[in-house]
LOGU-446995 format. One record per residue (C-alpha): x, y, z. Coordinates in steps of 0.001 Angstrom, whole numbers, padded with zeros to 6 digits, always signed. Example, Ala and Ser with C-alpha at 12.3 -4.5 7.8 and 13.67 -1.06 7.14 Angstrom:
// LOGU-446995
+012300-004500+007800+013670-001060+007140
***
This chain:
// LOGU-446995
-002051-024511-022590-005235-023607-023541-006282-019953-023091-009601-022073-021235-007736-023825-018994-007840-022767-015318-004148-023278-013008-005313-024466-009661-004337-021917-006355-001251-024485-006111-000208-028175-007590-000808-030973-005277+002888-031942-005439+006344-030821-006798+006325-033658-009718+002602-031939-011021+003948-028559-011364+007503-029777-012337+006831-029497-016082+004665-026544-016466+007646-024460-015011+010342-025981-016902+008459-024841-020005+007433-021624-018568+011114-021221-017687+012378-022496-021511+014704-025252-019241+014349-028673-018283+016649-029925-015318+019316-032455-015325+018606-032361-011607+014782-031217-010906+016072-031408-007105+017509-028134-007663+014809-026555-009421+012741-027780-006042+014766-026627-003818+014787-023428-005187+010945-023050-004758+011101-024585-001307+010335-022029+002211+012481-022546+005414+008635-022882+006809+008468-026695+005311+011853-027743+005223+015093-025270+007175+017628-027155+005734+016762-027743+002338+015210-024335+001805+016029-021579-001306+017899-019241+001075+021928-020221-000152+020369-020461-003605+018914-016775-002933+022461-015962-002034+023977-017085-005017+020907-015520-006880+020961-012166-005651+024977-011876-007134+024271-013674-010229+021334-011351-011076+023028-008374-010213+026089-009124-012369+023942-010091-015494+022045-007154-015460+024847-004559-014661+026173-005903-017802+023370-005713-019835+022914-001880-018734+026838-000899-019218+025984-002664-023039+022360-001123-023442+022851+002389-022119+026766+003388-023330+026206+007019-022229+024962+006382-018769+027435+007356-016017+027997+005076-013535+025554+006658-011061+022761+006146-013560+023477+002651-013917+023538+002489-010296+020189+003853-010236+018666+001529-012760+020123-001616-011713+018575-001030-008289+015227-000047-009719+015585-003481-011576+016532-005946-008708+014557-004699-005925+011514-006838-004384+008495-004855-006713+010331-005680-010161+011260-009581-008840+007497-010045-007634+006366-008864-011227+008897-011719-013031+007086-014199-010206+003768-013055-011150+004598-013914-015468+005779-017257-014130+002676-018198-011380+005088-018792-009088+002829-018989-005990+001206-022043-007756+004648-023902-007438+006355-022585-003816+006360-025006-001577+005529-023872+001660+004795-025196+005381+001361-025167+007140+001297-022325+008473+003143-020152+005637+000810-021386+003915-002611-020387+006025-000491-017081+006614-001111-016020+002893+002818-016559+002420+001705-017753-001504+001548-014159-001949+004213-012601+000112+006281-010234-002094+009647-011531-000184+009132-015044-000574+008243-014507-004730+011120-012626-004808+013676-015199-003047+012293-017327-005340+012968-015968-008681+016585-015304-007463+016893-018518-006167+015775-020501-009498+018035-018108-011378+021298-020100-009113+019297-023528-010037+019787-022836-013488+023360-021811-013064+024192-024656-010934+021884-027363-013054+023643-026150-016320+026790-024804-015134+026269-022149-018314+026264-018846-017324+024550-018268-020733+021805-019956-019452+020765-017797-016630+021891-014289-019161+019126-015784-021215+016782-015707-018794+017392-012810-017682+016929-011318-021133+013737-013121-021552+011863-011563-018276+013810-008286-018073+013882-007299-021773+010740-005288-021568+011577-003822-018405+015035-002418-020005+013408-001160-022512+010992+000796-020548+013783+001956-018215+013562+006074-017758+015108+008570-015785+011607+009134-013404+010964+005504-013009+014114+004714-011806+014179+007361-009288+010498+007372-008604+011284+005830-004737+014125+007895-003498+011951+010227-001479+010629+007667-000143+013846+006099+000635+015848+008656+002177+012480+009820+004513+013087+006058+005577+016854+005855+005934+016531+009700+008274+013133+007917+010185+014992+004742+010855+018176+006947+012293+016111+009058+014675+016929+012220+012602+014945+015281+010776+013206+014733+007693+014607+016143+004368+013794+020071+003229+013380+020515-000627+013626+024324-002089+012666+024959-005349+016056+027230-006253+015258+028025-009733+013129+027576-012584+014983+027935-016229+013009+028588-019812+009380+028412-020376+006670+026266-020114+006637+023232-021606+010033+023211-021884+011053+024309-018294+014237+023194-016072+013805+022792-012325+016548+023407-010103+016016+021957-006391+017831+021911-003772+017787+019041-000942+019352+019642+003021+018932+017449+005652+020092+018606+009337+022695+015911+009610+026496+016990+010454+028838+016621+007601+026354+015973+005344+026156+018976+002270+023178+019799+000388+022614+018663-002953+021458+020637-005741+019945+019028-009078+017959+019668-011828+015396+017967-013838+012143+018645-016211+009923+018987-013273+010141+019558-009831+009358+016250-008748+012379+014634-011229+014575+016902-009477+013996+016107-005749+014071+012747-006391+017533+012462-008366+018365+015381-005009+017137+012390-002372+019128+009467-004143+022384+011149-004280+021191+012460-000462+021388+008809+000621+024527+008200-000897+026382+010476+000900+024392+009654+004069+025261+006237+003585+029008+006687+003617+028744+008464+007136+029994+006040+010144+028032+007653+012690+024924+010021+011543+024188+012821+014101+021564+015285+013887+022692+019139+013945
***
């Protein structure tokens, strides 16, 4: 495609967008049903629409890249990995791969979705990406096939992958898990500072007023590296609490 040429807001119809994805994707369906039923929104069509493709999606793309992280990173403990692999599946990273693609030129989407801006909703872009991933799968019946494309959108990203970026929402996330449980937010104390500037260690500690729930202590080469990695092993041990109660 010319570097001139202009993609309209949307194609007109399935069979006019049909080819520029296949070669965007590097696949051409034996079955380009699946491939449009993976771009199709419950808003035009509830029973032919992405969401058991999604389902299928979401596990396939979690497998793939927890393997390419256990093969990538061979230190990394298994919370790291954690860490990482939710960094990479969540809605922000899938609504970047549906950005590289233009997939809001090929959804397919009822009347009002549509008039409701839903070309651009970050939940539908990112249903969709999972869901063509299990339209592959399914099309090919190569599991190959969906590791490659994986490798082809995410390669970048796993390169990029560090220690603040993966944590760089875990405040964030545990203010929301205590917010959405009606309890206290999270205190942070700055315990300790080891060596000198710019080659300084943080130690931080993080307690919530939540009963049977410990504080966590952490470190990291700033302040703000620490309280995050504090707030993301926070909300794991939150998480694995029946019944949360404030003190």
């Amino acid at each position: 495609m010319s570097k001139h040429t202009t993609l309209p807001t949307h194609f007109t119809s399935f069979e006019q967008g049909y080819p520029v994805l296949c070669s965007k994707l590097g696949y051409t369906f034996n079955d380009p049903n699946l491939l449009r039923r993976a771009l199709t929104h419950r808003s035009y069509d509830p029973k032919m629409s992405y969401e058991r493709l999604e389902f299928l999606g979401d596990a396939l793309l979690g497998a793939v890249i927890a393997e390419a992280l256990f093969t990538f990173f061979p230190r990394h403990d298994e919370g790291k990995l954690t860490r990482m692999r939710a960094t990479l599946v969540r809605q922000e990273t899938l609504v970047q791969i549906a950005e590289k693609l233009e997939l809001s030129s090929h959804l397919i989407l009822g009347v009002g979705e549509r008039k409701g801006g839903g070309r651009h909703r970050a939940s539908i872009l990112a249903d969709a990406v999972e869901a063509i991933l299990a339209s592959v799968y399914l099309d090919s019946g190569d599991i190959e096939r969906v590791k490659g494309l994986v490798k082809c959108w995410y390669e970048t990203l796993i390169g990029e992958m560090g220690e603040e970026k993966v944590l760089k929402d875990a405040k964030s996330r545990l203010q929301e898990w205590l917010q959405g449980n009606k309890l206290p937010l999270p205190t942070y104390t700055l315990m300790d500072t080891i060596g000198n500037a710019p080659n300084q260690t943080f130690v931080v500690a993080c307690t919530v007023a939540v009963a049977d729930c410990t504080p966590i202590t952490e470190t990291g080469e700033s302040r703000r590296i620490a309280e995050q990695k504090c707030a993301e092993r926070m909300i794991n041990q939150l998480n694995k609490l029946e019944k949360p109660k404030a003190l």
